[in-house]
Each structure stands twice: as C-alpha cells, then as structure tokens.
C-alpha positions in Angstrom: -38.5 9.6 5.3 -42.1 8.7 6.3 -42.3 7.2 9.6 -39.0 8.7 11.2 -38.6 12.3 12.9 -35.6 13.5 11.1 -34.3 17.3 12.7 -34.2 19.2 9.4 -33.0 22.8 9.2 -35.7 24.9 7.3 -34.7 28.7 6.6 -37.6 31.1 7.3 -39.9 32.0 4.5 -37.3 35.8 4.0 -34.8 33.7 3.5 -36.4 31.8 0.2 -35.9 34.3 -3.3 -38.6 37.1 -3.4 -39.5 35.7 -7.1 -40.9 32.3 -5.8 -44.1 32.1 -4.5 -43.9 29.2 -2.0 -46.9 27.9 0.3 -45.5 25.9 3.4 -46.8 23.6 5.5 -45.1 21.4 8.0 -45.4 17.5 6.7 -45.4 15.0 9.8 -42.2 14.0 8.8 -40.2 17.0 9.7 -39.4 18.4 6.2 -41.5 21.7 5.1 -43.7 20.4 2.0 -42.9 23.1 -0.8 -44.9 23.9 -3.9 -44.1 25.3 -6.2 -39.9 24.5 -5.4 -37.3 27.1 -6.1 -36.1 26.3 -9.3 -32.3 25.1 -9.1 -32.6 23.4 -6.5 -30.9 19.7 -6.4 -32.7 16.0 -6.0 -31.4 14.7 -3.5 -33.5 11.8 -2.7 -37.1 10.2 -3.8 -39.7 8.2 -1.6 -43.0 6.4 -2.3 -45.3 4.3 -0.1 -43.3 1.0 -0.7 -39.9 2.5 -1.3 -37.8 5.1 -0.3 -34.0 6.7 -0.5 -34.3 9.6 2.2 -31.5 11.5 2.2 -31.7 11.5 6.2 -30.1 7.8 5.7 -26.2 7.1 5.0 -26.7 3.3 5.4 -29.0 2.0 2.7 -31.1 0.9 4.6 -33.6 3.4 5.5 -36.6 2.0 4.2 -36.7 -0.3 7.0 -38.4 2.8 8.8 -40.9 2.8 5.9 -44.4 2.5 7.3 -46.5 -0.6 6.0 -47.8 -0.3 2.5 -51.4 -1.6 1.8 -52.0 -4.2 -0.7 -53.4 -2.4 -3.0 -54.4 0.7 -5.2 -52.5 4.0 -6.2 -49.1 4.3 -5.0 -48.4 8.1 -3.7 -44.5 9.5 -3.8 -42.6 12.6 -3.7 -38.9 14.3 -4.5 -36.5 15.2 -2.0 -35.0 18.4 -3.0 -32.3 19.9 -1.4 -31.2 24.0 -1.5 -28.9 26.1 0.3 -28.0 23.3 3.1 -31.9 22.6 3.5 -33.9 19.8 2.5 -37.4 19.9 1.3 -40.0 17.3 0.2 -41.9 17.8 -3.7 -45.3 15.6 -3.7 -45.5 13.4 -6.4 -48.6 11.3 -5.6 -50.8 10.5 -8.5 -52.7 13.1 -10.0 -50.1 15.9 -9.3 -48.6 18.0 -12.3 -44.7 17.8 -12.4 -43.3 20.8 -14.5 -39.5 20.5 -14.3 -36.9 20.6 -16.0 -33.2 19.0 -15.4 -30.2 20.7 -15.6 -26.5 20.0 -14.6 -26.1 16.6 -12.6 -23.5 15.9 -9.9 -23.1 13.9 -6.8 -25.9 14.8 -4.3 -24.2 15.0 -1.4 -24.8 13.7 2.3 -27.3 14.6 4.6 -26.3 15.2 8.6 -28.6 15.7 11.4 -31.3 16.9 8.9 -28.5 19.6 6.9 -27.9 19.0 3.0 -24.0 19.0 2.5 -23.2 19.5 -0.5 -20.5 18.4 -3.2 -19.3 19.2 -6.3 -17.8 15.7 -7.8 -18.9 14.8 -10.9 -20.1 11.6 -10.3 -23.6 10.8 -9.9 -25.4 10.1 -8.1 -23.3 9.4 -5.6 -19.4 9.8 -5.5 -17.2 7.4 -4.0 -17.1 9.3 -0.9 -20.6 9.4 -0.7 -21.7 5.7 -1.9 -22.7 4.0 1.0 -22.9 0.4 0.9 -25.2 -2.0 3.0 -23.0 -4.9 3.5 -25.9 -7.2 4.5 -27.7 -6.0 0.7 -25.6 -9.0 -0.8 -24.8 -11.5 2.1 -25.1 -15.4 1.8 -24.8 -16.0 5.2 -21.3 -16.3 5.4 -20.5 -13.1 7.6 -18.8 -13.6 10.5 -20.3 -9.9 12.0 -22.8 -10.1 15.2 -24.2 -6.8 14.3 -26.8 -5.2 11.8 -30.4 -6.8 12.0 -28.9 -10.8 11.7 -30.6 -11.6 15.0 -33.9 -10.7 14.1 -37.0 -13.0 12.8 -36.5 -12.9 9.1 -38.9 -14.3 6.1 -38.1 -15.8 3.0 -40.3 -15.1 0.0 -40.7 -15.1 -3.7 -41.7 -12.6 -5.6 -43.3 -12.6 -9.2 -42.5 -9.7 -11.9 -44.7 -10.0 -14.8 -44.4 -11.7 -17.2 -42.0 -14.2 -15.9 -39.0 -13.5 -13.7 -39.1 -15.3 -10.4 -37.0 -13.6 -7.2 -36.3 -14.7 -4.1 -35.2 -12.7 -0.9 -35.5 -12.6 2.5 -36.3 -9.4 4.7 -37.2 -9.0 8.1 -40.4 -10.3 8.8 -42.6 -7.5 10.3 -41.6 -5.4 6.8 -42.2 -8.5 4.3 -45.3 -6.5 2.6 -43.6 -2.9 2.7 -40.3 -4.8 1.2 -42.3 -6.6 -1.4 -44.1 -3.4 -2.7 -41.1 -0.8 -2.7 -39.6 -3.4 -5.0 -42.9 -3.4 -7.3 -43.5 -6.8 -7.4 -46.9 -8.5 -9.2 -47.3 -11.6 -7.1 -45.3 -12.8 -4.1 -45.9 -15.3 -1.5 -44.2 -15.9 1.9 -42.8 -19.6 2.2 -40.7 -19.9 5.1 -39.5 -18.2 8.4 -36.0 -18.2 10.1 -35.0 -17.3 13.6 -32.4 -15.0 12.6 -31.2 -13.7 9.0 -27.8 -15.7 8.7 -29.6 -18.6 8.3 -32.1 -17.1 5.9 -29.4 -15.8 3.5 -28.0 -18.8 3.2 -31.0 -21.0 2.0 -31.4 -17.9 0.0 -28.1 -18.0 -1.6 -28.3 -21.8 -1.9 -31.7 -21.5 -3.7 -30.5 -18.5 -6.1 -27.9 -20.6 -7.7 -30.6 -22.7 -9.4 -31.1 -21.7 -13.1 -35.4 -20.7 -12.5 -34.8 -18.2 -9.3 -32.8 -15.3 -9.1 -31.8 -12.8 -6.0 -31.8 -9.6 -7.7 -34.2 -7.6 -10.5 -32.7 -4.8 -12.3 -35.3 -1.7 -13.2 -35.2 -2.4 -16.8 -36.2 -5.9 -16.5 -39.0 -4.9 -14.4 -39.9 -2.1 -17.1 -40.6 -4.8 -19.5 -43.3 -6.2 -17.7 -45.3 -3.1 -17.1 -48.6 -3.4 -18.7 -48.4 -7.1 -18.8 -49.9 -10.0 -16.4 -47.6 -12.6 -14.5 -47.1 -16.4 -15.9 -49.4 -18.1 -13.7 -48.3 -21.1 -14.7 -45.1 -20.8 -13.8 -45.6 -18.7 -10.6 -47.9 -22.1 -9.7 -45.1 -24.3 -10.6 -42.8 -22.5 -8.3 -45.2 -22.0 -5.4 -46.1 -26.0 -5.8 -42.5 -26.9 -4.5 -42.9 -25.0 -1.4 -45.6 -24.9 1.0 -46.9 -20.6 1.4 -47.4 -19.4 4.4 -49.1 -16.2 3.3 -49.7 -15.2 -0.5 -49.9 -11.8 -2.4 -51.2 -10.1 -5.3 -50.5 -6.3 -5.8 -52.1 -3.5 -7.9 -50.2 -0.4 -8.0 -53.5 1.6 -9.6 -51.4 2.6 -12.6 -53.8 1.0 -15.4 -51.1 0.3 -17.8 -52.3 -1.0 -21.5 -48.9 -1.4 -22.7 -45.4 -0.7 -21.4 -44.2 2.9 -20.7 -41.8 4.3 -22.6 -38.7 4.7 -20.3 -37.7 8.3 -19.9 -35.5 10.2 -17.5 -37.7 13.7 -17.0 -39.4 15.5 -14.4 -42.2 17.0 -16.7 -45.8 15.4 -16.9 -48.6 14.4 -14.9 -47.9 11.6 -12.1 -50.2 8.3 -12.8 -48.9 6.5 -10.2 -45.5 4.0 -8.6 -44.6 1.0 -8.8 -41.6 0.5 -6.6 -38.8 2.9 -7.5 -40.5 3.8 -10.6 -42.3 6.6 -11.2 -45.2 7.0 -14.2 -46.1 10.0 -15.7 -48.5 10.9 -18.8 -47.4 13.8 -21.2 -48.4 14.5 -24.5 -50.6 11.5 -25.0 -48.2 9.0 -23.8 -47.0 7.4 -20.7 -43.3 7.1 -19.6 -41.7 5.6 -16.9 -38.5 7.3 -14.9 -36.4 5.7 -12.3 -36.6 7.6 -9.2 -32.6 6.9 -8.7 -31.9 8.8 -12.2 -33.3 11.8 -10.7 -31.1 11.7 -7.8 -28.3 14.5 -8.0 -30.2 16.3 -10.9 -30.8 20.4 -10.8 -34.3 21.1 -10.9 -34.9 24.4 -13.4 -37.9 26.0 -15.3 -36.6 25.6 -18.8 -38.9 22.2 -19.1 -37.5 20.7 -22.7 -39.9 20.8 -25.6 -37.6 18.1 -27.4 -39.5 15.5 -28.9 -39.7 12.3 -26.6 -40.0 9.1 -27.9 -44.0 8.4 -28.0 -45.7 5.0 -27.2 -47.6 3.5 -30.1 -50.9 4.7 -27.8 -50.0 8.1 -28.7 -50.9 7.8 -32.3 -54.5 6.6 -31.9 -53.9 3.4 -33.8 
C-alpha cells in the first residue's frame, strides 16, 4: 500500500499474454502500475488516499501505514489486481475510465512477501482461512494483552456522517486525520487524548452505550447521506458537551446532488472516494460501489450492457 516498500514479484513484460498491450512503469510503492490489465485477472485488494486494504497486509490493520490525507478535495484510488502469483495496482483516481467487467467471485487469497497465493474456496471475499481479524478493531479496554499499539498516544474523536449519525472512536493520534477520511466522514472533531489506547477504548465503550453515539457505521448507512449536508444542530449539540481540541470539515470533491445509486460494477468513469466507496458516472447517472465488494471478483472484457438502475438525474427531470 502507499507509504510501505512491499517486495512484490513482477514477471517480465514476455511473460504477460502477447494479446495485451500493457505500458509499465514502476509506482513508488513497489507494485508495477498496469494499464490496460490483463483481463481475468482477480481483485485482490482496493486503496484510496484515506483508506486502504492492501493485500501486502494479513492483519487488518494496514492502513496504519497510510500516509496522511489532506483535508480536502478529490480523493484518488486504485485496484489491486492479482494474476499468476503477481500483484499489480489499476488507478482509479478521479477522472480515469474503468471498463470492466466481473466475472466468477471466490476468496482472494493471501499475499506473502509481495506473492499472490491463491485459493479456490468459494467464499468471498475472504474464506475462513483467510479472514483475518484485528482483535483491537472491537476492544473496550478490557484486554488483558501488552502487545499491538495499546501503549501508544491515542485520540478520541467524533465523527459526523451526513445527515445525522454521530460516531465515536479512538485511533492513534498521529493518524487521527488519515483515520477520519478513509472512513469518509463529513465533520469530525478531536475531543480528548489518552496516554495509551486501553484507556481510550474504554471511555469509548462507556460513551457508545448511550442511545445518541454509536462505535461503528456500516457502508449503507453512510450511502444514505451522500449528496446530503450534516445536522448542524445536532453535531453542535454533541460538540457542546465536550470541549474540541481540533475540529474538521471534509470535502471529498465528488459534487453529489443527490445520493448515488448503489451498484456493484467496475464499468464507468471514476468521480471520486469517499472512504471505502468508490463513485463512478455511466450512462447519465452516478453509482456508488463498495471497494470491499470488488474484492475476490475476476476482472473480464465482457462489460454488461444490462440495464442498471438509473438515478432520477438521469431522466432530465
């Protein structure tokens, strides 16, 4: 992912099929940057500027690498595609045409020292051999374990997804705006600081069993605020019982009138992220595909001229 060195094996350009044309360049991050990809290949992973599930990770918690996001404007992102053992990265920052289509979907696999392994289970998009969990994703505090990143500064915040679901979490504190954008949030503000995470996760837990705050946003809930602005009322409410240390307001660039119609697909051109989510424009109306539903899909050329559901934009009305 961006900001680490993985080691990835890349086969020389005789060993890609004769009938792809492929133009390769080195990205900084290791993998080789490959447009257009050999069709067939598998998704294996997805990243953006504020989120990321590289398959060089089998902890959960590689993001922590991700480098800083910036407050605002367009959100850039890309596919992690996986063929014959190597991985490869497909850009997906705004602007860029997508022309894919998906074919069978199975569990994507593990990647080791930089080499795709493959598997054949059904499950997706992880089996249970390959579902890794990160044990401190739903901690109150109560763990007796030393390890993992408990010793560190960590920050407390709330976050603010439009129009009105209010989240807190806590996150190590030199990654608070990176964590804050790969989760897509509107608003968010930074209200206290703990010495190490045990303590953090247990005022979090303590405060997450109220009725107004919750410690976890699903995708589709976030879905149904896109296109729409943030309570500010309430989010002032909230923020008046606390005393912010730092506050934040994000614009992901997309320019959303109404919500996007949600969509699993790999056809269209990419307006933009927000978090996980990626937004893409095709035949006059705007869809929006989690990045995680892509993950252990087959890339092919047959792009599917089915009809898609259209947003009311679509008909000029």
């Amino acid at each position: 992912m961006a900001g680490s060195d993985p080691s990835v094996s890349i086969p020389s350009e005789s060993a890609t099929p004769s009938s792809v044309s492929v133009a390769a360049e080195r990205r900084d991050d290791g993998y080789k940057h490959r447009l257009p990809v050999p069709r067939g290949v598998q998704v294996v992973g997805y990243e953006t500027d504020g989120a990321s599930d590289s398959p060089e990770t089998e902890s959960g918690s590689a993001a922590d690498d991700a480098p800083t996001a910036a407050t605002d404007g367009p959100v850039g992102g890309g596919l992690y595609v996986a063929d014959g053992g190597s991985v490869d990265y497909v850009d997906a920052s705004p602007g860029t045409e997508l022309s894919f289509g998906l074919g069978e979907r199975r569990c994507a696999g593990t990647v080791h020292e930089g080499d795709h392994v493959a598997c054949d289970a059904g499950d997706a998009p992880y089996c249970d051999d390959h579902s890794h969990v990160w044990v401190c994703a739903r901690c109150t505090g109560t763990c007796l374990k030393d390890e993992m990143d408990c010793h560190e500064t960590h920050a407390m915040y709330l976050a603010a997804f439009a129009p009105d679901v209010l989240k807190v979490g806590v996150t190590r504190e030199w990654r608070l705006g990176t964590r804050l954008r790969e989760q897509g949030a509107d608003r968010a503000a930074h209200i206290r600081t703990f010495e190490n995470g045990r303590i953090a996760r247990e005022v979090e837990s303590e405060l997450a069993a109220g009725d107004d705050l919750v410690d976890r946003v699903r995708v589709p809930t976030k879905l149904d605020g896109f296109g729409r602005s943030v309570d500010g009322d309430a989010w002032e409410a909230l923020l008046a019982r606390f005393d912010p240390i730092e506050r934040f307001s994000f614009d992901y660039g997309l320019g959303l009138d109404e919500r996007p119609v949600a969509e699993t697909m790999a056809a269209g051109t990419v307006r933009g992220w927000k978090g996980r989510v990626l937004v893409l424009d095709r035949g006059g109306s705007t869809y929006a595909v989690d990045a995680r539903d892509l993950v252990g899909y087959e890339l092919t050329d047959a792009v599917p001229e089915r009809e898609l559901q259209s947003s009311l934009g679509a008909f000029g009305g």
